[in-house]
C-alpha positions as CSV (number, residue, x, y, z in Angstrom):
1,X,41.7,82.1,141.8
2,X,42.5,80.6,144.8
3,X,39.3,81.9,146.7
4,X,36.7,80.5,144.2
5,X,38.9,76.7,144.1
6,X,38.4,73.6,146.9
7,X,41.2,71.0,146.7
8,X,39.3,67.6,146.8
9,X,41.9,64.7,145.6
10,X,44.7,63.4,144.2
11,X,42.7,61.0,141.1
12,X,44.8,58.0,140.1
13,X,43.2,56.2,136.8
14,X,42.9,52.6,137.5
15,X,42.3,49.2,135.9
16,X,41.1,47.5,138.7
17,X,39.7,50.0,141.4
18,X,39.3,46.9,144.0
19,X,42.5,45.5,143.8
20,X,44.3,49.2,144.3
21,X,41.6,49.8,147.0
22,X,43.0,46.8,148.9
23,X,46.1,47.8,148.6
24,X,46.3,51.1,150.1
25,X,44.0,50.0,152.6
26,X,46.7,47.0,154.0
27,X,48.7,49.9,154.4
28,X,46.2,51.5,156.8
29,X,44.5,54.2,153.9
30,X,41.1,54.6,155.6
31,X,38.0,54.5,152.5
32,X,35.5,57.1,152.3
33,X,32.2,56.8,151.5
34,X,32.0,58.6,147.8
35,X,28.2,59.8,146.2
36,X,26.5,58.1,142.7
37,X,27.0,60.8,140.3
38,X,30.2,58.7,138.9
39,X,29.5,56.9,135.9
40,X,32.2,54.5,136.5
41,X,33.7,52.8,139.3
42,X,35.4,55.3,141.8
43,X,36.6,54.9,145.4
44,X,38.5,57.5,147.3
45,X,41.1,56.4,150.5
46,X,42.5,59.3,153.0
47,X,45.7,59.5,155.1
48,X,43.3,61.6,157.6
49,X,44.2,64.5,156.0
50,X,45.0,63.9,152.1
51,X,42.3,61.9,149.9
52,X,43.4,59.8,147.0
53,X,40.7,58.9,144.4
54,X,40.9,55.7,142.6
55,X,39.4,55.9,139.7
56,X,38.5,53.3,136.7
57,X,37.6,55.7,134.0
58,X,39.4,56.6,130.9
59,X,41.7,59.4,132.0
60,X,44.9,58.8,130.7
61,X,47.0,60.6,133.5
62,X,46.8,61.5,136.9
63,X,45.6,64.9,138.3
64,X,44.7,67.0,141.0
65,X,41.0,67.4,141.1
66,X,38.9,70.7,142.6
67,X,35.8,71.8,143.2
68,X,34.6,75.1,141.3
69,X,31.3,76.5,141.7
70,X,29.7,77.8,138.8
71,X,31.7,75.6,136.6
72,X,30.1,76.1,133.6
73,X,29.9,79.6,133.5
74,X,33.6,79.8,134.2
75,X,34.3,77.3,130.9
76,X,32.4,79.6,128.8
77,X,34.0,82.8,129.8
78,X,37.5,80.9,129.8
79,X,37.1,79.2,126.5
80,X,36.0,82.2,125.0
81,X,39.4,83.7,126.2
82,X,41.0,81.1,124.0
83,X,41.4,78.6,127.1
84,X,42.3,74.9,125.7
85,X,39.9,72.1,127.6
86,X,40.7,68.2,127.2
87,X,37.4,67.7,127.9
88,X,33.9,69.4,129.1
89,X,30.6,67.5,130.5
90,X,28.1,70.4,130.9
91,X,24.5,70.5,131.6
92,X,21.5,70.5,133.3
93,X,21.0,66.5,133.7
94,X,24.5,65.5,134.1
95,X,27.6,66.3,136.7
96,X,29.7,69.0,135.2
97,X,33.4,68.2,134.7
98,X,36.1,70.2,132.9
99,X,39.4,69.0,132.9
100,X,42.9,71.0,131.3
101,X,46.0,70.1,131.2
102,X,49.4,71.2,132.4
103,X,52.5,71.5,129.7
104,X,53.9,68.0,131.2
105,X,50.6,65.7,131.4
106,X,49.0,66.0,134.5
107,X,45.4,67.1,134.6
108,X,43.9,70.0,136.2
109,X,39.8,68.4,137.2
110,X,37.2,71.3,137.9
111,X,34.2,69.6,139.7
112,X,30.8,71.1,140.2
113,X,30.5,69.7,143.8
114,X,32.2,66.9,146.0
115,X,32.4,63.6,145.2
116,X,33.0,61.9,148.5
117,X,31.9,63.9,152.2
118,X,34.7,65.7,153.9
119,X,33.3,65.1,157.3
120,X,34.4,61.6,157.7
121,X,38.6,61.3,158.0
122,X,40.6,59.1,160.5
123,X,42.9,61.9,161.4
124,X,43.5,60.0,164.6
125,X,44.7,56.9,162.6
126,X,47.3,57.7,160.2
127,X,48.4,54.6,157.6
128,X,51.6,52.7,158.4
129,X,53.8,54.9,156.4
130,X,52.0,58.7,157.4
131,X,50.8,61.0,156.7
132,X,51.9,62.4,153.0
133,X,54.3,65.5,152.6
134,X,53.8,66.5,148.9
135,X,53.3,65.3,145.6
136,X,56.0,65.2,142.9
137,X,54.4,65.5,139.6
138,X,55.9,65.1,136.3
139,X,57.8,68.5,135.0
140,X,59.9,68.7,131.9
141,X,59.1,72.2,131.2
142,X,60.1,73.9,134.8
143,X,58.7,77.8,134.5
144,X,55.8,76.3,131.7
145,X,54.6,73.9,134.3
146,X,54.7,76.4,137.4
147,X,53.1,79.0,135.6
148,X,50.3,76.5,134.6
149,X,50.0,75.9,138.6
150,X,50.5,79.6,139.5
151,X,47.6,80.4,137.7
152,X,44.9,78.5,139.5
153,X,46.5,80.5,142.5
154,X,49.1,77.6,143.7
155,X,51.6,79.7,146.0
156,X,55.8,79.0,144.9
157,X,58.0,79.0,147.6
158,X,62.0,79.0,147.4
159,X,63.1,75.6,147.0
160,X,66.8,76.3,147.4
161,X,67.5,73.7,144.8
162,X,68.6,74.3,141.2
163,X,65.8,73.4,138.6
164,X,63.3,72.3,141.0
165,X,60.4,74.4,142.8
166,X,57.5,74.3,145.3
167,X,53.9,74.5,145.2
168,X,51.5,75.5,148.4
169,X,47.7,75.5,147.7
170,X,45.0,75.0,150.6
171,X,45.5,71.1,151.4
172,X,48.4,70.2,149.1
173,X,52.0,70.8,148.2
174,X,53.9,70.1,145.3
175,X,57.5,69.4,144.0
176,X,58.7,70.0,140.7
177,X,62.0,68.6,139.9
178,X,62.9,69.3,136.3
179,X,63.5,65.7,134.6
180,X,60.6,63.9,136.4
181,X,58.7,61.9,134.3
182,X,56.1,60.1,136.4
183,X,54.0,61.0,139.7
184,X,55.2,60.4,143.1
185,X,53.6,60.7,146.2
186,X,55.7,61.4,149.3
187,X,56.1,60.6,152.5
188,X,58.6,62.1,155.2
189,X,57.7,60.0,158.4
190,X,60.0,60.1,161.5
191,X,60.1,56.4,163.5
192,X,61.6,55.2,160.1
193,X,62.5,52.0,161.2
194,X,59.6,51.2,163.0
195,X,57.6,52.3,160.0
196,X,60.2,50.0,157.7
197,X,59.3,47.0,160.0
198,X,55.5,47.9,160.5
199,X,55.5,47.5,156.2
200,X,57.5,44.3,156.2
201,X,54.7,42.7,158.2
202,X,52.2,43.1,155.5
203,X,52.4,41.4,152.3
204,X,53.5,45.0,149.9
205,X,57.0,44.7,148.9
206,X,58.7,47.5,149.2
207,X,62.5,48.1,147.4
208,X,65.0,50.2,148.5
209,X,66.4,54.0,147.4
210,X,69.1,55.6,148.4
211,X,67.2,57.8,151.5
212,X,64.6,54.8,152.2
213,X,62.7,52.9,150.2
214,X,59.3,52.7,147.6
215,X,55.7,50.8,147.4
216,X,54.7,50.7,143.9
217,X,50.7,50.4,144.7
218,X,48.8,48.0,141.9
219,X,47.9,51.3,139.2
220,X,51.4,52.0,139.4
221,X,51.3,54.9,141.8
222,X,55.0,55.1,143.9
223,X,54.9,55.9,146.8
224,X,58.3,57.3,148.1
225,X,59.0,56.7,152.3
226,X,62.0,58.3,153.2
227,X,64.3,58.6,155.8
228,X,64.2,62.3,158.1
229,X,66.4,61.0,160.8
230,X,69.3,59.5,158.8
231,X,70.0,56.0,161.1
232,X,67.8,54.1,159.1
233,X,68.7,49.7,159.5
234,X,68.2,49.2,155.9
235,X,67.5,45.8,155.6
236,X,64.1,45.5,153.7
């Protein structure tokens, strides 16, 4: 399934799409310019490589969203199969949308066509923290929620850790760590300190873990920053 799939973005529900818009753009998130064919309010922020899409709809969870041509033939022909949908827009006047999701919450989004143009990154301008690594998403169910994944043609790799696992599709990676409850997005940046010190002259707080530390942007997302290179100052 892989061939007929484009990852577009990591889409974060929001309350206030301005005020989390702000926030990752402190951090040095660069804003894309997104199309009209969202009914509500919608931005979308890249790393240079990795776009996140802030969205104030009614989706009650994150997800990763694709786009899939021929979307509503491929709904028919799945739902006939006795695929399970959370929700279908389909038709000539509107922008189709299909949305599934996996055993643990987080929602596979099949798009008819971009949202936001591709063409247009920073990828000489990374934010303060860098570039992201992977996402962590929520996983209760291990082998249930990476044969969800699998099936859209997401690649597992050998982890090397008991109950976890890794994900590889064209433009993201993702960890599953059995136990997670909530979405993380993760960062691996070396520099630490300087990145520590570049974030403690803006005004995000950050808190400490025990290999770095955490932003908690204004939806709630986490992002995790930590340590490669092991000498980090701590003092945040």
């Amino acid at each position: 399934m892989n061939e007929t799939l484009e990852f577009l973005e990591f889409s974060i529900p929001c309350k206030d799409v301005g005020k989390s818009l702000a926030w990752y753009q402190e951090l040095g998130f660069t804003e894309l310019q997104t199309s009209d064919v969202r009914a509500h309010h919608y931005a979308v922020v890249t790393d240079g490589d990795f776009c996140i899409g802030l969205h104030g709809n009614n989706h009650a969870a994150a997800g990763l969203s694709f786009v899939r041509r021929n979307l509503a033939h491929h709904v028919r022909r799945e739902t006939l199969a006795g695929a399970q949908f959370e929700s279908t827009r389909l038709g000539e006047d509107e922008f189709n949308e299909a949305v599934q999701s996996d055993p643990d919450g987080t929602l596979m989004i099949m798009l008819e066509a971009r949202t936001f143009s591709p063409g247009i990154t920073n990828a000489g301008c990374a934010p303060v923290i860098g570039r992201l690594d992977h996402i962590v998403l929520p996983c209760m169910r291990l082998d249930a929620t990476l044969e969800f994944w699998q099936e859209y043609g997401f690649i597992s790799v050998e982890s090397g850790t008991e109950a976890t696992a890794e994900l590889h599709f064209p433009g993201v990676a993702i960890q599953l760590r059995e136990g997670t409850r909530y979405a993380e997005l993760q960062f691996c940046p070396t520099r630490f300190n300087s990145i520590m010190h570049a974030v403690a002259r803006t005004s995000i707080a950050a808190r400490p873990t025990t290999n770095g530390f955490y932003l908690t942007a204004p939806e709630g997302t986490r992002l995790v920053i930590e340590n490669a290179e092991g000498d980090a100052e701590q003092t945040l």
